[in-house]
C-alpha positions as CSV (number, residue, x, y, z in Angstrom):
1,X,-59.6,6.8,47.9
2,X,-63.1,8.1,46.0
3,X,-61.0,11.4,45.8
4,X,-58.5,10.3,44.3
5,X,-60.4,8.0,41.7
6,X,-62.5,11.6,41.1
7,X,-59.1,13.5,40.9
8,X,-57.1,10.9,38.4
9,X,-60.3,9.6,36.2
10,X,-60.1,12.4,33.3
11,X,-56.9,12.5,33.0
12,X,-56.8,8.6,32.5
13,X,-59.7,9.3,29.8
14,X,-57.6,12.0,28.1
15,X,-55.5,9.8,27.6
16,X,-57.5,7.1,26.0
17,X,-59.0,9.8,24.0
18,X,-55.3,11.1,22.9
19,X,-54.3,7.5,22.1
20,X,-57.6,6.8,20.1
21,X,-56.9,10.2,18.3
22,X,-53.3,9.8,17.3
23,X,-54.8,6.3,16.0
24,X,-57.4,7.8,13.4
25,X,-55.3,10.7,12.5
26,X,-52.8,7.7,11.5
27,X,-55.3,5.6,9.8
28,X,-56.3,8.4,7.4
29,X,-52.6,8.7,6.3
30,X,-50.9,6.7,3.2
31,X,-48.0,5.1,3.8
32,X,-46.1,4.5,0.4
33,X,-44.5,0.9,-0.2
34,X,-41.3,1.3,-2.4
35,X,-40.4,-2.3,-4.5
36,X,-36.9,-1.8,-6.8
37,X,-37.1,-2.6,-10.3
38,X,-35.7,-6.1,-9.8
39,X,-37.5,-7.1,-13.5
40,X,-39.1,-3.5,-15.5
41,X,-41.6,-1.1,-13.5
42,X,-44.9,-2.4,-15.6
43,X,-44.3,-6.3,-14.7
44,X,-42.7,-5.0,-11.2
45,X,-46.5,-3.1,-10.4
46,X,-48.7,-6.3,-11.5
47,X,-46.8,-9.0,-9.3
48,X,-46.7,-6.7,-5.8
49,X,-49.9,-4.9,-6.4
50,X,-52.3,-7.5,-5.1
51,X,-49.1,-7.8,-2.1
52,X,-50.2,-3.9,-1.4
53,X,-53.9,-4.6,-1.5
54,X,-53.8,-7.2,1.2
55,X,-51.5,-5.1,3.6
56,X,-54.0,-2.3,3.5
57,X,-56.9,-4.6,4.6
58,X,-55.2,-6.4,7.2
59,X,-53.8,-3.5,8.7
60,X,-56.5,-0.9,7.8
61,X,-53.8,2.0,6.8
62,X,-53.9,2.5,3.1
63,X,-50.7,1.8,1.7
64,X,-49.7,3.0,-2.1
65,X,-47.1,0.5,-4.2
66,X,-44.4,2.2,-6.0
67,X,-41.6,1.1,-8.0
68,X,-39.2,3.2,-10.6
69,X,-37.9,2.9,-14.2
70,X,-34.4,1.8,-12.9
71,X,-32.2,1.1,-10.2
72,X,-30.5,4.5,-9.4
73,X,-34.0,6.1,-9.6
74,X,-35.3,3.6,-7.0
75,X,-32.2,5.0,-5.0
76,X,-32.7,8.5,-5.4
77,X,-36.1,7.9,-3.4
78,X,-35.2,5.6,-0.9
79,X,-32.2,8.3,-0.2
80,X,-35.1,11.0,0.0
81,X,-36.9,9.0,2.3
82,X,-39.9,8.5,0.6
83,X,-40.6,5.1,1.1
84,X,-42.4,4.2,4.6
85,X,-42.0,0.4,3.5
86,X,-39.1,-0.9,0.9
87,X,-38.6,-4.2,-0.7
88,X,-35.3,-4.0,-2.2
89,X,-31.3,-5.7,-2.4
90,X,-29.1,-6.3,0.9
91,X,-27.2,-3.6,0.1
92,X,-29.7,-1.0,-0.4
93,X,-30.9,-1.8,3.0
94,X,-27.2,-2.0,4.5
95,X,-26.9,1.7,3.2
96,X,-29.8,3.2,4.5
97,X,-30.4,1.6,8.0
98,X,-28.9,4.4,9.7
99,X,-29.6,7.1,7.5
100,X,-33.0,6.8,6.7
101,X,-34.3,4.8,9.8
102,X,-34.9,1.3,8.7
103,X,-35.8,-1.7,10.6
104,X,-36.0,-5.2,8.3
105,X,-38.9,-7.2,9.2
106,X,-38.7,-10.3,7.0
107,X,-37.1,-11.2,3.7
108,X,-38.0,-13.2,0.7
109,X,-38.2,-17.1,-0.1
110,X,-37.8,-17.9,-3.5
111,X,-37.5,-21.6,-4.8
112,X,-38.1,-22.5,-1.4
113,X,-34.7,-20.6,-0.3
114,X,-34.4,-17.7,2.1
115,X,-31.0,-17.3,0.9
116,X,-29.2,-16.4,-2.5
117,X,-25.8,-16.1,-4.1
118,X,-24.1,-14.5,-6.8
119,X,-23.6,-16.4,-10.1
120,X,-22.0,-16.0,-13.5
121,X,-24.1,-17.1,-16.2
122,X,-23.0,-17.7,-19.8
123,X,-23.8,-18.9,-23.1
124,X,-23.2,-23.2,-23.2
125,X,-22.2,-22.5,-26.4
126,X,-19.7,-19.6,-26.0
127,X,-16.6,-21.9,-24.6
128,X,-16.4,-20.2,-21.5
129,X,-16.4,-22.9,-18.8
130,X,-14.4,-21.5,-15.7
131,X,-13.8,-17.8,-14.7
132,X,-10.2,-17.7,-15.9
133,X,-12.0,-18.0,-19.4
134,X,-13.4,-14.6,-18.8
135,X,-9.9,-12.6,-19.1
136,X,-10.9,-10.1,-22.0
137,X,-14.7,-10.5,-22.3
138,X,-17.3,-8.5,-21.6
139,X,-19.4,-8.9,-18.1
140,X,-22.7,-7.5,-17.6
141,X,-23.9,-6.8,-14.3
142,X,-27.4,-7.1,-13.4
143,X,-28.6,-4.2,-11.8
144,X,-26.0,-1.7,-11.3
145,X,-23.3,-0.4,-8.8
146,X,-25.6,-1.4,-6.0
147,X,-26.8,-4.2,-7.0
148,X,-25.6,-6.4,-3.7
149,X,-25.7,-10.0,-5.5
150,X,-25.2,-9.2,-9.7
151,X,-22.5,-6.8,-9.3
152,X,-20.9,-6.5,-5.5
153,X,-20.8,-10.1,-4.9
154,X,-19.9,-10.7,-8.7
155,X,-17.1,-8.9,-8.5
156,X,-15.5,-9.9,-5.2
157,X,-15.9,-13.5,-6.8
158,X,-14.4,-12.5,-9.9
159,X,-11.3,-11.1,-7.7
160,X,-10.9,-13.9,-6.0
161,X,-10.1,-15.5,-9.0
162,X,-7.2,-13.1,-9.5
163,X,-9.5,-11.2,-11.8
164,X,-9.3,-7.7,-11.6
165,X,-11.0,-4.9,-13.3
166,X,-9.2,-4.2,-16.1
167,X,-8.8,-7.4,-16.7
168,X,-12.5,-7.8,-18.5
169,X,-14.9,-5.3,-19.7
170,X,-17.5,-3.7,-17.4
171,X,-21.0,-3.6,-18.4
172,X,-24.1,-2.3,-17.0
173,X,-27.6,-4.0,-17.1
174,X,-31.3,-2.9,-15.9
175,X,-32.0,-6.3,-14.0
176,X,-30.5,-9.5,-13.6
177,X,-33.1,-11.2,-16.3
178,X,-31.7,-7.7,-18.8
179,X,-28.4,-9.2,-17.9
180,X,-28.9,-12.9,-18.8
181,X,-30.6,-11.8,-21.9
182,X,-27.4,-9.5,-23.5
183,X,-25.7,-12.6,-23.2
184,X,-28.2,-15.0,-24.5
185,X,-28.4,-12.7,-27.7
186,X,-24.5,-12.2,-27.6
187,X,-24.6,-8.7,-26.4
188,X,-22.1,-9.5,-23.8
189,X,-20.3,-13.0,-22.8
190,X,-21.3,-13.2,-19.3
191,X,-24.0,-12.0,-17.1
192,X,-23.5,-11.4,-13.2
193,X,-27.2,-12.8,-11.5
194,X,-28.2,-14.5,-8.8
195,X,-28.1,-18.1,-8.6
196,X,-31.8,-19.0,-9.4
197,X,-31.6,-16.1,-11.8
198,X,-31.8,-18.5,-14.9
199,X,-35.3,-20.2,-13.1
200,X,-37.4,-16.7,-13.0
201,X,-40.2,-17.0,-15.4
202,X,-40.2,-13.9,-17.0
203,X,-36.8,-15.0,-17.9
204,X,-38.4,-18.3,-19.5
205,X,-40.9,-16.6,-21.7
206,X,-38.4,-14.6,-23.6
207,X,-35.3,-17.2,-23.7
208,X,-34.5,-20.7,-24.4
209,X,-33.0,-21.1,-21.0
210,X,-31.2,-24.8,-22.3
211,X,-28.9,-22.4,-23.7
212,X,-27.8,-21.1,-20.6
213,X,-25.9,-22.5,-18.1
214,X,-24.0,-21.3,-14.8
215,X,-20.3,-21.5,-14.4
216,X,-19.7,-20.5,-10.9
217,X,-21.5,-19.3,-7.9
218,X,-20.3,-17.2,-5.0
219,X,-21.6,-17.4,-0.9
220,X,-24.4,-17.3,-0.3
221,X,-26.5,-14.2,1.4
222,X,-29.8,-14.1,3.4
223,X,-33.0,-13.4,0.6
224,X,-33.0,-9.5,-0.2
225,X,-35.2,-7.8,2.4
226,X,-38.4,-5.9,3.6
227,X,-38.3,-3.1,6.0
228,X,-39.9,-0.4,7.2
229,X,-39.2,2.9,8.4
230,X,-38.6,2.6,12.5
231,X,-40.4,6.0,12.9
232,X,-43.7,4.0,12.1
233,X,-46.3,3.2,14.9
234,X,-45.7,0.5,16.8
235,X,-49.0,-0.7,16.5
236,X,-48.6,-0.4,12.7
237,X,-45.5,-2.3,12.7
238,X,-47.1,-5.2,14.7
239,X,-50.0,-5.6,12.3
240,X,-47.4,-5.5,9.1
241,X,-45.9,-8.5,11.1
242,X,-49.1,-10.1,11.4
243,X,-50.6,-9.6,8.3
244,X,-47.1,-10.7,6.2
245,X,-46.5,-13.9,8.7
246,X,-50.7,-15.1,7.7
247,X,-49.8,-14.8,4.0
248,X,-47.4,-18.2,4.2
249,X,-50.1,-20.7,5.5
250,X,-53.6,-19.5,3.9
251,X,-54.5,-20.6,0.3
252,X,-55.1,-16.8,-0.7
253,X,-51.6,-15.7,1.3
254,X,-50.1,-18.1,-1.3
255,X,-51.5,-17.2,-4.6
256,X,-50.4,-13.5,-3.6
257,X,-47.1,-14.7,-2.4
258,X,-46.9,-16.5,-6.0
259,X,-47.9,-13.3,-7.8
260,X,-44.9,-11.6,-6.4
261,X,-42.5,-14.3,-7.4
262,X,-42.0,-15.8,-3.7
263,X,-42.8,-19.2,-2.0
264,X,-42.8,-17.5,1.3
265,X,-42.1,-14.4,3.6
266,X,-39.8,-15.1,6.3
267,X,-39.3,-13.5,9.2
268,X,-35.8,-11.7,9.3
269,X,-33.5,-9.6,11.9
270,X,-30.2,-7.1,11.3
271,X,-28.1,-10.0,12.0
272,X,-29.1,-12.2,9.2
273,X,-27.3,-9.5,7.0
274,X,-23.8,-9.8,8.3
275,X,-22.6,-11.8,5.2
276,X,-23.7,-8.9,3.2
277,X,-22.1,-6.7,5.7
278,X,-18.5,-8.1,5.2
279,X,-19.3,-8.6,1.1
280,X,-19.4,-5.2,1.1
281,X,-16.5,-4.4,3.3
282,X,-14.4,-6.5,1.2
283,X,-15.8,-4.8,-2.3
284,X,-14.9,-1.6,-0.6
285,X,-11.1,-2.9,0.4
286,X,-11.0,-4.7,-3.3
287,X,-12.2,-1.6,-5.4
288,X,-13.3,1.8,-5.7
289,X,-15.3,2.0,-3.0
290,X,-19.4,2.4,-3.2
């Protein structure tokens, strides 16, 4: 028996050693957190930097916030693989599971909801009051061909209505609050947002939100996500969990979840998505296809 305890002993210390290694080499690394220009890139840094700042403490890798000027430059990098974490819409994710390698970890609560749906927002004083009111006017959607909510969603619900494509005009916005603000100023007649889009505050500092009202709403979809890339540590994966689930019941988690425009970070799974899953399916059925 002493033999073999002298035989086996370095190897099981090589070991440690190799695990203790792999550890620090990791440590020294930065992994890059990727948030999609859900309102612009300057106001997009301030409210998720202090986010980034506590994730690097708690879990002692350094981790670097990015965002981009626009949607399908956000996509470009998430297609490149660049992000090691990613905040971003349903549908980003739903395209990138497989093809990138990402694993969702929680997802957002906003309004004290972990879920959201798409809405049409118009003007209370343009006359519009139903969808079939919307037959030859002009529909901006928030955020672009992949925006899962302001332009996937919008458009299934406007098809259900018997609305097809040509039968309104097609317009593109930045972000949901870019969207409810072409209509406010008459740019467009209707703006394709979330339902709690009108209740955002950076949407209340530049609007008189009275204005605004919302005409119909769609089904609702679990809050858009957080994931990060499955070829991650284990051990760093863990301590992401940990550090995001302490952030919902210490005063400090709070004020940092507030920052970022959340009343809490849930935790989330693959199958929370499914309603997203058959939106799309049916968008792709309905239309041209993403």
């Amino acid at each position: 028996m002493e033999k073999y305890i002298k035989i086996k002993l370095p190897w099981i210390l090589l070991c440690f050693l190799l695990i203790f290694a792999d550890a620090a080499v990791f440590a020294d690394e930065t992994l890059t957190m990727g948030v999609f220009p859900r309102r612009n890139s300057g106001v997009t840094t301030k409210m998720f930097k202090p986010l980034s700042n506590y994730l690097s403490q708690e879990t002692g890798v350094k981790i670097k916030l990015e965002t981009a000027k626009n949607f399908p430059a956000f996509w470009r990098n998430v297609r490149g693989k660049r992000y090691d974490i990613a905040h971003f819409n349903q549908l980003h994710y739903l395209m990138s599971k497989d093809s990138v390698g990402y694993e969702v970890f929680a997802k957002n609560e906003e309004f004290g909801k972990s879920v959201v749906a798409p809405a049409i927002a118009v003007r209370k004083d343009s006359g519009i009051n139903t969808l079939e009111d919307l037959k030859g006017k002009r529909i901006i959607f928030g955020g672009g061909k992949l925006a899962m909510i302001a332009h996937v969603g919008i458009k299934n619900l406007l098809y259900d209505a018997g609305l097809t494509a040509k039968s309104y005009t097609s317009m593109m916005g930045k972000n949901p609050p870019n969207a409810a603000m072409a209509v406010y100023f008459k740019k467009a007649d209707a703006a394709g947002i979330g339902d709690i889009g009108l209740s955002v505050p950076i949407l209340k500092k530049k609007i008189n939100i009275n204005e605004m009202m919302i005409i119909e709403t769609g089904k609702p979809h679990a809050h858009i996500p957080w994931v990060f890339k499955s070829s991650l540590p284990d051990d760093v994966k863990n301590k992401i969990k940990q550090a995001v689930g302490k952030l919902n019941s210490s005063p400090d988690g709070k004020k940092i979840l507030k920052r970022a425009g959340m009343t809490g970070l849930v935790a989330a799974s693959d199958r929370d998505y499914d309603a997203s899953r058959a939106e799309m399916k049916k968008y792709n059925e309905n239309f041209e296809g993403l």
